[in-house]
C-alpha positions in Angstrom: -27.7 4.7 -14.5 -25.8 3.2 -17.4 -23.1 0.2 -17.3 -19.9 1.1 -15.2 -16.8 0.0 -16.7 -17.0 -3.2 -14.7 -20.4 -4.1 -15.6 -22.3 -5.7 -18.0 -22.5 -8.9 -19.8 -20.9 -7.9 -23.2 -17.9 -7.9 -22.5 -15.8 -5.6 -20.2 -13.2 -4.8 -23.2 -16.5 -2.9 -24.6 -17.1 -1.0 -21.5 -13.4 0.3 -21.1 -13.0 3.3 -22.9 -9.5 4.2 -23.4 -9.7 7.8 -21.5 -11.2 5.8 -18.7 -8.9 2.8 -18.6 -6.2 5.2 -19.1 -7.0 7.2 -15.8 -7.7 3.5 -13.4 -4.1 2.2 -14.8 -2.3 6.1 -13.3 -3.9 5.8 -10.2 -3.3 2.7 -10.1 0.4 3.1 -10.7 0.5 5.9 -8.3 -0.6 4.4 -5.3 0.7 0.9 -6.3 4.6 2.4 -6.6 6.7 0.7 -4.3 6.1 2.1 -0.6 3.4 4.7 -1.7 1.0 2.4 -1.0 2.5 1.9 2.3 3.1 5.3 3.2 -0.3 6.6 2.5 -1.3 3.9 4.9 0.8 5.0 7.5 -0.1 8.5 7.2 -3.6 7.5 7.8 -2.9 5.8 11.0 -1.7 8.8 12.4 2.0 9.1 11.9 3.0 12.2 10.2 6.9 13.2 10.8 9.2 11.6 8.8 11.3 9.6 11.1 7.2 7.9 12.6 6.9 7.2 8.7 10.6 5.4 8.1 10.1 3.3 11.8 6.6 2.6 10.6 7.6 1.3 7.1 10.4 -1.4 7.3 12.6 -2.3 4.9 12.4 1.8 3.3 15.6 3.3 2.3 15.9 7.2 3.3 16.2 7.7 -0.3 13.6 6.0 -1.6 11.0 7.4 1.4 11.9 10.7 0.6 11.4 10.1 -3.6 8.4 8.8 -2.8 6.8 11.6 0.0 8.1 14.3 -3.1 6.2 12.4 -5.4 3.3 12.1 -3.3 3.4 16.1 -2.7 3.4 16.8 -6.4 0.6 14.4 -7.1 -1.7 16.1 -4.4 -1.8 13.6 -2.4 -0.2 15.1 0.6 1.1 18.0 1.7 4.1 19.0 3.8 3.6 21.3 6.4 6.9 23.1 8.3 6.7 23.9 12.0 8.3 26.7 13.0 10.6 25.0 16.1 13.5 24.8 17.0 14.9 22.4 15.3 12.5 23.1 12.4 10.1 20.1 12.0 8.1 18.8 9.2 4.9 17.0 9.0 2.9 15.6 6.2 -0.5 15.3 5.9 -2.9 14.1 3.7 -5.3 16.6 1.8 -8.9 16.5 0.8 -7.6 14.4 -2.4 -5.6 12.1 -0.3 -8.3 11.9 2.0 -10.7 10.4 -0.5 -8.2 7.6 -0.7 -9.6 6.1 2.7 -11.8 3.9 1.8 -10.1 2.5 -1.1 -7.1 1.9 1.2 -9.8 0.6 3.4 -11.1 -2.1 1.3 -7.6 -3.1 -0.1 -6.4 -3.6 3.3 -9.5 -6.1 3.8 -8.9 -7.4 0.6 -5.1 -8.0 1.7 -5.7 -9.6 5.2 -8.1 -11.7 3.4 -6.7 -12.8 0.1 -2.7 -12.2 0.1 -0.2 -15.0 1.9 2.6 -13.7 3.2 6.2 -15.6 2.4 7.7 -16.3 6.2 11.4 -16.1 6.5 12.2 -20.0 6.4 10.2 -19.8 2.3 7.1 -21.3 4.1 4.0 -18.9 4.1 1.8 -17.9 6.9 -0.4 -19.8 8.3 1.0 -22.9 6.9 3.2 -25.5 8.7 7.1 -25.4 7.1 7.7 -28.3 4.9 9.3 -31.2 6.1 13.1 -31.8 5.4 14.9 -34.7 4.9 16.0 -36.2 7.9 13.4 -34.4 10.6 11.4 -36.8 13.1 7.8 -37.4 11.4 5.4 -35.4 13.5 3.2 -38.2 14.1 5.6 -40.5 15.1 6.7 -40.9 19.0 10.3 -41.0 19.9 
Protein backbone atom coordinates (compact mmCIF):
# COMPACT_ATOMS: atom_id res chain seq x y z
CA UNK A 1 0.00 0.00 0.00
CA UNK A 2 1.67 3.28 -0.91
CA UNK A 3 2.35 6.47 1.52
CA UNK A 4 -0.93 8.15 2.84
CA UNK A 5 -0.87 11.72 2.82
CA UNK A 6 0.37 11.65 6.47
CA UNK A 7 3.05 9.36 6.01
CA UNK A 8 6.37 9.16 4.99
CA UNK A 9 9.70 10.66 5.83
CA UNK A 10 10.12 13.07 2.82
CA UNK A 11 8.28 15.43 3.73
CA UNK A 12 4.42 15.68 4.14
CA UNK A 13 4.24 18.87 1.67
CA UNK A 14 5.32 16.01 -1.00
CA UNK A 15 2.56 13.74 -0.06
CA UNK A 16 -0.39 16.37 -0.15
CA UNK A 17 -1.56 16.54 -3.40
CA UNK A 18 -3.60 19.59 -3.98
CA UNK A 19 -7.02 17.56 -5.02
CA UNK A 20 -6.46 15.74 -1.81
CA UNK A 21 -5.59 18.55 0.54
CA UNK A 22 -8.21 20.36 -1.09
CA UNK A 23 -11.07 17.75 -0.09
CA UNK A 24 -9.49 17.29 4.00
CA UNK A 25 -9.56 21.36 4.34
CA UNK A 26 -13.89 21.17 3.03
CA UNK A 27 -14.59 18.64 5.34
CA UNK A 28 -12.88 19.95 7.52
CA UNK A 29 -14.58 23.29 7.29
CA UNK A 30 -17.83 21.65 7.15
CA UNK A 31 -17.90 19.86 10.24
CA UNK A 32 -15.60 22.46 12.01
CA UNK A 33 -18.35 25.54 11.31
CA UNK A 34 -19.40 26.91 14.32
CA UNK A 35 -22.11 24.51 16.04
CA UNK A 36 -21.98 21.88 13.19
CA UNK A 37 -19.68 20.12 14.97
CA UNK A 38 -21.80 20.23 17.91
CA UNK A 39 -24.93 19.47 16.34
CA UNK A 40 -23.81 16.38 14.60
CA UNK A 41 -22.81 15.33 18.03
CA UNK A 42 -25.97 15.79 19.47
CA UNK A 43 -27.77 14.07 16.75
CA UNK A 44 -25.75 11.08 17.43
CA UNK A 45 -26.66 10.94 21.01
CA UNK A 46 -30.06 10.53 20.24
CA UNK A 47 -31.73 13.81 20.00
CA UNK A 48 -33.44 14.54 16.90
CA UNK A 49 -36.34 17.32 17.11
CA UNK A 50 -35.23 20.66 17.02
CA UNK A 51 -36.10 22.07 20.24
CA UNK A 52 -33.85 18.42 22.01
CA UNK A 53 -31.08 19.90 19.55
CA UNK A 54 -31.30 23.92 20.80
CA UNK A 55 -31.64 22.60 24.81
CA UNK A 56 -28.78 20.29 23.97
CA UNK A 57 -26.49 22.95 22.39
CA UNK A 58 -26.07 26.00 24.71
CA UNK A 59 -25.21 29.14 23.77
CA UNK A 60 -27.06 28.48 19.82
CA UNK A 61 -29.12 31.21 18.47
CA UNK A 62 -32.48 29.88 16.66
CA UNK A 63 -31.03 31.50 13.74
CA UNK A 64 -27.83 30.23 13.56
CA UNK A 65 -29.22 26.38 14.52
CA UNK A 66 -31.43 26.55 11.88
CA UNK A 67 -28.58 27.95 9.11
CA UNK A 68 -26.70 25.43 10.25
CA UNK A 69 -29.34 22.08 10.24
CA UNK A 70 -30.08 23.65 6.35
CA UNK A 71 -26.65 23.53 5.62
CA UNK A 72 -26.13 20.21 7.08
CA UNK A 73 -29.31 18.92 4.83
CA UNK A 74 -27.75 20.21 1.59
CA UNK A 75 -24.39 18.79 2.45
CA UNK A 76 -25.95 15.21 2.96
CA UNK A 77 -25.20 15.01 6.12
CA UNK A 78 -28.65 14.75 7.54
CA UNK A 79 -31.92 14.58 6.51
CA UNK A 80 -35.14 16.04 7.79
CA UNK A 81 -37.84 13.93 8.08
CA UNK A 82 -41.74 15.54 8.64
CA UNK A 83 -44.20 13.58 10.84
CA UNK A 84 -47.45 13.78 9.91
CA UNK A 85 -49.13 15.00 13.55
CA UNK A 86 -50.82 17.19 14.77
CA UNK A 87 -48.98 19.78 15.25
CA UNK A 88 -46.68 18.72 12.38
CA UNK A 89 -43.24 17.60 13.81
CA UNK A 90 -39.90 17.43 12.39
CA UNK A 91 -36.96 15.24 12.98
CA UNK A 92 -33.53 15.07 11.65
CA UNK A 93 -31.53 12.30 11.18
CA UNK A 94 -28.32 11.42 10.15
CA UNK A 95 -27.90 9.42 6.81
CA UNK A 96 -25.51 6.79 5.68
CA UNK A 97 -22.92 9.73 4.86
CA UNK A 98 -23.54 11.30 8.18
CA UNK A 99 -23.33 8.12 9.68
CA UNK A 100 -19.72 7.43 8.57
CA UNK A 101 -18.92 10.49 10.57
CA UNK A 102 -19.08 8.38 13.94
CA UNK A 103 -16.00 7.45 14.44
CA UNK A 104 -14.37 10.52 13.47
CA UNK A 105 -16.59 12.34 15.91
CA UNK A 106 -15.55 9.48 18.10
CA UNK A 107 -11.95 9.96 18.22
CA UNK A 108 -12.20 13.91 18.29
CA UNK A 109 -14.29 13.66 21.19
CA UNK A 110 -11.34 11.59 22.86
CA UNK A 111 -9.01 13.73 21.49
CA UNK A 112 -11.01 16.75 23.11
CA UNK A 113 -11.59 15.29 26.69
CA UNK A 114 -7.98 14.53 26.45
CA UNK A 115 -6.10 17.43 24.93
CA UNK A 116 -8.40 20.72 25.06
CA UNK A 117 -8.72 22.94 28.56
CA UNK A 118 -11.66 24.48 29.00
CA UNK A 119 -11.65 28.44 30.09
CA UNK A 120 -13.96 28.42 33.53
CA UNK A 121 -16.04 31.45 34.05
CA UNK A 122 -13.65 33.36 36.66
CA UNK A 123 -10.60 33.18 33.30
CA UNK A 124 -9.08 30.25 35.21
CA UNK A 125 -9.23 26.85 33.21
CA UNK A 126 -10.37 23.51 34.36
CA UNK A 127 -8.87 21.59 36.43
CA UNK A 128 -6.64 24.27 37.61
CA UNK A 129 -6.84 26.20 40.98
CA UNK A 130 -7.86 30.17 40.14
CA UNK A 131 -5.02 32.47 40.53
CA UNK A 132 -4.47 34.22 43.57
CA UNK A 133 -5.53 37.91 43.92
CA UNK A 134 -4.06 40.54 45.68
CA UNK A 135 -5.21 40.68 49.00
CA UNK A 136 -6.69 36.86 49.47
CA UNK A 137 -5.44 34.84 52.68
CA UNK A 138 -2.37 32.51 51.43
CA UNK A 139 -3.75 29.00 51.35
CA UNK A 140 -0.99 27.67 53.35
CA UNK A 141 -1.14 30.01 55.94
CA UNK A 142 -3.57 29.56 59.21
CA UNK A 143 -5.72 32.29 60.37
Amino acid sequence: MGPTPLSGSDGRRNMCEARRCSKFHQAVELIGARWSGAIIHAIFTGRHRYAELKAAIAGVSDTMLSQRLRRLEGEGIIERRVIPSTPVQVEYHLTDKGKELEPVIEALTAWAEKWITLEEPGGGRQGEAAPARPGDADPGSAR
